[in-house]
C-alpha positions in Angstrom: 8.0 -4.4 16.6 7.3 -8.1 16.7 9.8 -10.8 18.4 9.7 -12.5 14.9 7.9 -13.0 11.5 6.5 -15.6 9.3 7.3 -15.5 5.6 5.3 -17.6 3.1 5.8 -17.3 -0.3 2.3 -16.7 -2.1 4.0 -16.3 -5.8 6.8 -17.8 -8.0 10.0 -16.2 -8.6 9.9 -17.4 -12.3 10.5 -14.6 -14.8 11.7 -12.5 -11.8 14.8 -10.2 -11.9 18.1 -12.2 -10.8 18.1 -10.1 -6.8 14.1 -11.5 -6.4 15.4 -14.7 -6.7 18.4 -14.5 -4.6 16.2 -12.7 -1.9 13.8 -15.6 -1.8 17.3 -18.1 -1.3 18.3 -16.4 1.1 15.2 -16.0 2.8 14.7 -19.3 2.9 12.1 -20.1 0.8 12.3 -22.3 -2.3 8.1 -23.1 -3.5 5.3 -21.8 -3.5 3.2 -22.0 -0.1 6.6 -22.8 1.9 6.6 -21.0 5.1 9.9 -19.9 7.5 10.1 -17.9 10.7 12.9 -15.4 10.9 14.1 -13.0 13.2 12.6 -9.4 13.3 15.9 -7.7 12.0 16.5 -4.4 9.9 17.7 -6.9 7.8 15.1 -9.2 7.2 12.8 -6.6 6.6 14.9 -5.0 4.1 14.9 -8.7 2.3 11.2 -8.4 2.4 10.4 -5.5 1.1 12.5 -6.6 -1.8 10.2 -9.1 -2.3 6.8 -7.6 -1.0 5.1 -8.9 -3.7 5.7 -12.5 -3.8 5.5 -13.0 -0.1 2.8 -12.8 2.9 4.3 -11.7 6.1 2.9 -12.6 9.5 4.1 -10.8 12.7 4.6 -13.2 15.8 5.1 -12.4 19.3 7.0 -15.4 20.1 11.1 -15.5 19.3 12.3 -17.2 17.2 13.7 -20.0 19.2 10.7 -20.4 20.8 8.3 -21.4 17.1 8.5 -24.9 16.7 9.1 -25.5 12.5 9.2 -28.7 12.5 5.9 -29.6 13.6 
């Protein structure tokens, strides 16, 4: 299992059902082509797979503490 992964959202959520949309939210991701790093949880991946379709998920190696977003 990887330390963390990298969600960018490769689709819209528009004319998704109401839970898509909410999964994206919480997720963190709010366009097209925005990208967030979150930790590699039962959880997160549950919130992907909700969403496999509208996402692209990277596995990282790195923690999350230690991926600089705001470069």
């Amino acid at each position: 299992m990887a330390a963390a992964l990298a969600i960018t959202q490769r689709k819209s959520s528009i004319g998704g059902k109401h839970n898509q949309r909410a999964t994206l939210r919480t997720l963190g991701l709010h366009r097209i082509g925005e990208r967030v790093v979150r930790p590699d949880t039962p959880e997160v991946r549950g919130m992907v797979s909700v969403v496999t379709h509208l996402v692209e998920v990277d596995e990282l190696d790195t923690t999350v503490e230690e991926v600089d977003t705001h470069a």
